[in-house]
C-alpha positions in Angstrom: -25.7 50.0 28.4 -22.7 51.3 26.4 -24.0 51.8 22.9 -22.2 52.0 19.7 -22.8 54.8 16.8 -26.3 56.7 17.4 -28.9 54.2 18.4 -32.2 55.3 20.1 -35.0 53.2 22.1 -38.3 51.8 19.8 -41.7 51.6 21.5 -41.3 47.9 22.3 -37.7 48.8 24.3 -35.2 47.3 21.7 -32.1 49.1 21.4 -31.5 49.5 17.4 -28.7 51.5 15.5 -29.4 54.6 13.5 -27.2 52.7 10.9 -29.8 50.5 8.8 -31.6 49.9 12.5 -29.8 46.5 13.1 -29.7 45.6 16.3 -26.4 46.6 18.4 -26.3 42.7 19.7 -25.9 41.4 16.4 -22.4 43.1 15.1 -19.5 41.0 14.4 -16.9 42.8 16.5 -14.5 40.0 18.7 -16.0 41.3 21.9 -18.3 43.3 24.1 -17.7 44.5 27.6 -20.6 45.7 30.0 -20.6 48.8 31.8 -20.8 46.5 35.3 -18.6 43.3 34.8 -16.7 43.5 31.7 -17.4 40.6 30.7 -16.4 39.4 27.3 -18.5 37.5 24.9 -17.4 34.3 23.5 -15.0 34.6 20.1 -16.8 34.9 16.8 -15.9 31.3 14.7 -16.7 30.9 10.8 -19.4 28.0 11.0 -18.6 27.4 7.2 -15.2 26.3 8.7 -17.4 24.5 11.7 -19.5 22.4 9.8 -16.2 21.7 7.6 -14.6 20.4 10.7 -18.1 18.2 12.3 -18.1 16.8 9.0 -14.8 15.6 9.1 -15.2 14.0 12.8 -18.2 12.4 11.6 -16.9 10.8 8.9 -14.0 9.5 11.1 -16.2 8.0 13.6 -18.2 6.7 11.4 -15.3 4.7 9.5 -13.8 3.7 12.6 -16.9 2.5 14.1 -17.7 0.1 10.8 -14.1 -1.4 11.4 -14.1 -2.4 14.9 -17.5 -4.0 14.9 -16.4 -5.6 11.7 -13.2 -7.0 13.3 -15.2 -7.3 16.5 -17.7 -9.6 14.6 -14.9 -11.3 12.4 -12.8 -12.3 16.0 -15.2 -12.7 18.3 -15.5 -16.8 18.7 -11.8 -17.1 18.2 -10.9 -14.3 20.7 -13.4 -16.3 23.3 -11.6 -19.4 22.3 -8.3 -18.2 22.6 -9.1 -16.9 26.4 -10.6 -20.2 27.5 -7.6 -21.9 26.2 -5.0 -19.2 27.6 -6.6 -20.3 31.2 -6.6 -24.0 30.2 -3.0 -24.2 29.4 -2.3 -21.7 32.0 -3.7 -24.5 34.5 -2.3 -27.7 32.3 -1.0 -29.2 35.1 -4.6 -28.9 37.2 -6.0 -30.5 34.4 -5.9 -34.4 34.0 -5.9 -35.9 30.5 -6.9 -39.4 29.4 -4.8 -40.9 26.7 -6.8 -43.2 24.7 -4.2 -45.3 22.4 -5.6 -47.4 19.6 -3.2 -50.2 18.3 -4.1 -51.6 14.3 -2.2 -54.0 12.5 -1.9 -55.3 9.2 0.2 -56.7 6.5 0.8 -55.1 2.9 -0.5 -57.2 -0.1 2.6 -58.6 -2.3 2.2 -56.3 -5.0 2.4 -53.5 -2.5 5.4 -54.6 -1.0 7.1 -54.7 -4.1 5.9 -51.1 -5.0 7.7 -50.4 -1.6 11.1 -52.5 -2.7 11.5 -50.0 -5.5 11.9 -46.9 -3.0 15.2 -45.7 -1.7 17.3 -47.4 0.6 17.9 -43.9 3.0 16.3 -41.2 3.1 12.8 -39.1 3.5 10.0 -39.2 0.8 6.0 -39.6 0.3 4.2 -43.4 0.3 3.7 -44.6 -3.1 -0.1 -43.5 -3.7 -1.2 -46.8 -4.4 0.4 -47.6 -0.6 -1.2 -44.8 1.0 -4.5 -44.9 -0.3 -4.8 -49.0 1.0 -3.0 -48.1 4.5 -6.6 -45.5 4.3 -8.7 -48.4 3.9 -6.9 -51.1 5.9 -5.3 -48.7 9.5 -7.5 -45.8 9.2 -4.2 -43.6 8.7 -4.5 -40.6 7.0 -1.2 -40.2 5.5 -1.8 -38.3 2.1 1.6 -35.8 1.3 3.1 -37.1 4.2 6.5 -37.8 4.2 8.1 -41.3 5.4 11.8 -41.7 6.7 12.9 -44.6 4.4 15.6 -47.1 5.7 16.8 -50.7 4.3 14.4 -52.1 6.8 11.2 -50.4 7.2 9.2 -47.3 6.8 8.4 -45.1 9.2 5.9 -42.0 9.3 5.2 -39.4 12.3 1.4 -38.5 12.1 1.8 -35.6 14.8 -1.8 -34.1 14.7 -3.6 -31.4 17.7 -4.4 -33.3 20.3 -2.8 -36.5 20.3 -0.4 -38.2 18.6 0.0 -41.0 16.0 2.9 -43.5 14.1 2.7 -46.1 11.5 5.5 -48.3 10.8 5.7 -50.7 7.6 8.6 -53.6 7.2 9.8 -53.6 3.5 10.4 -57.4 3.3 7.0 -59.0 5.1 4.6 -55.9 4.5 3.8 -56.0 8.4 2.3 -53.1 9.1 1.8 -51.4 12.3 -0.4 -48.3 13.4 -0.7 -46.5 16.5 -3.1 -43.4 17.2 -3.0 -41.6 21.0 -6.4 -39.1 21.7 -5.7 -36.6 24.8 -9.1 -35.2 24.7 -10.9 -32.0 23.6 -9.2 -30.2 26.1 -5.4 -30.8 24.5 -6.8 -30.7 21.4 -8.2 -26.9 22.4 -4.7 -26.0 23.4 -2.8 -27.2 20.6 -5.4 -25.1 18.3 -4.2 -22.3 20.9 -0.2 -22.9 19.6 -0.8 -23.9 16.3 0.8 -27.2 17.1 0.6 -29.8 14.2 -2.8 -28.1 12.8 -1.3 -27.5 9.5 -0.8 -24.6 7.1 -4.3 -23.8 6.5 -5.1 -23.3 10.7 -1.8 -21.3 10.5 -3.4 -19.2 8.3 -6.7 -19.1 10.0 -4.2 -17.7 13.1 -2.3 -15.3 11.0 -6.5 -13.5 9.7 -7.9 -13.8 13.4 -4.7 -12.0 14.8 -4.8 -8.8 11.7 -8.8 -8.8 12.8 -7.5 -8.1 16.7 -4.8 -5.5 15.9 -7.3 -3.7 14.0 -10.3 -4.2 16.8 -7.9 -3.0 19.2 -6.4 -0.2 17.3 -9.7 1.4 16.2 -11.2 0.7 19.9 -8.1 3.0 21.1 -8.6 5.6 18.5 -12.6 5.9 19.6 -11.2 6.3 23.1 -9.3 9.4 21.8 -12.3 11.2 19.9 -15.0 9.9 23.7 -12.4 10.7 26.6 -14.0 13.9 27.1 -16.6 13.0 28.4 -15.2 9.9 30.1 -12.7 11.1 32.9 -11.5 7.3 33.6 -10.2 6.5 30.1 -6.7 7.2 30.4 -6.3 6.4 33.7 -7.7 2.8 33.5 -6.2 2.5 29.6 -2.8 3.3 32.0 -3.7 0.4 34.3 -4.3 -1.9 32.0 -0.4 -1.7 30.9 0.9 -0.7 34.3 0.2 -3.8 35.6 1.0 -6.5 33.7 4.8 -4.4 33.0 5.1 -3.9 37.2 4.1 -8.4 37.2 6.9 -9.0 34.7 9.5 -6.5 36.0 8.6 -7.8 40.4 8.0 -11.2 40.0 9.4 -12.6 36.8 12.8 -13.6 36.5 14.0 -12.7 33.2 
C-alpha cells in the first residue's frame, strides 16, 4: 500500500505515520487511490452541515405529516359521503324515488288576516311574525326569514328545501290557507347535500371548510410523495395515471 510521509509497521500490523502516529486511513484528503484498482473513496462531507440538513427534513415531514392526517381526520366522513353521492347522482336515473306529498289546510284567524291586509299590494317581503309563527303551529311550515311574493290576492312562499320540495299559499280576503310538502327520500336528499341545493348558507359553509380540508390533504399527500419516491419506483408513474386518464376520457369521448 502507497503510504504517505514516513510511516512504519507496529507489532500489531497497523500502518501509523511518523507524524503524531495517526493512522494513514484517517486523513482528510478528497481521495485515495490503491496501488491495484484506483479506486477512489467516497467525498469528505461536513456532518455539522449534515445534521443541519436531516434536521431540516425532519422537521418538514414532521409538519407535513400533522397536516394531512389532520385534514384527513377533519374530511374523512364528508369525503366518504361525497363519493357515495357522486355514484348516486352519477346513476340518478337507475335510481327510483318515491315522492311522498302531504296536503294541510287551514284558514287564518280574523285578526291575522287583517295583519295580512296591511302588507303591500306587489311585491316580495317576510310574513308578519305573528303570521308565521301560527302557520308553525297550525301547517307545520317552517317559514321563519322567508320571503313571500305578495299580490292583491294572495300570498305565496316557495319552501325549496334538499330533498323535496314544499309551497304554502294564503288568500288575503278569506285567510284560506293552503300547504303542500313533497319528500323524495334519503337518497335525493344525499344528492342535494352533494350540490348544495337549497341547504342554506350555513351547509354552504360546511362545503366551502370540507373542500380547504381536501386541497390541503391532497396537497401535503403530494408533497410526502416527493420527500418517499425514492424508495417507491411507482410513484410518478401511477401519480401520472391518475391524471392521464381522466384528461385522455374527456378529450376521446366527451364532446365539448
Amino acid at each position: 500500500m502507497q503510504l504517505i510521509g514516513h510511516a512504519h509497521r507496529t507489532d500489531h500490523g497497523r500502518i501509523v505515520s511518523n507524524r503524531g502516529q495517526r493512522p494513514i486511513g484517517s486523513c482528510n484528503c478528497k481521495s485515495l487511490s490503491s496501488m491495484d484498482g484506483g479506486i477512489e473513496a467516497r467525498p469528505f462531507r461536513n456532518p455539522v452541515k449534515a445534521a443541519a440538513e436531516q434536521n431540516r427534513r425532519s422537521f418538514w415531514l414532521k409538519q407535513l405529516h400533522q397536516w394531512h392526517w389532520i385534514s384527513a381526520s377533519v374530511s374523512l366522513v364528508g369525503m366518504l359521503l361525497f363519493a357515495i353521492t357522486g355514484f348516486t347522482l352519477n346513476h340518478a336515473g337507475a335510481i327510483e324515488a318515491q315522492p311522498k306529498v302531504v296536503s294541510l289546510k287551514a284558514t287564518l284567524p280574523a285578526d291575522l288576516i287583517a295583519e295580512l291586509a296591511k302588507g303591500p299590494v306587489e311585491g316580495k317581503r317576510p310574513l308578519p311574525i305573528k303570521v308565521e309563527t301560527w302557520l308553525d303551529n297550525a301547517v307545520d311550515a317552517d317559514i321563519a326569514g322567508r320571503v313571500g311574493e305578495w299580490s292583491d290576492a294572495e300570498v305565496y312562499l316557495a319552501l325549496a328545501r334538499p330533498g323535496g320540495d314544499a309551497w304554502i299559499a294564503i288568500d288575503r280576503e278569506t285567510g284560506a290557507v293552503e300547504h303542500e310538502k313533497t319528500t323524495r327520500g334519503a337518497i335525493s336528499l344525499l344528492n342535494d347535500l352533494h350540490k348544495g341545493r337549497n341547504a342554506g348558507k350555513a351547509w354552504g359553509w360546511f362545503i366551502d371548510i370540507f373542500a380547504g380540508a381536501c386541497v390541503i390533504f391532497t396537497v401535503t399527500g403530494l408533497i410526502l410523495l416527493q420527500f418517499h419516491a425514492r424508495g417507491r419506483p411507482m410513484t410518478w408513474p401511477l401519480t401520472a395515471a391518475g391524471l392521464a386518464i381522466p384528461l385522455l376520457i374527456l378529450i376521446l369521448f366527451v364532446h365539448l
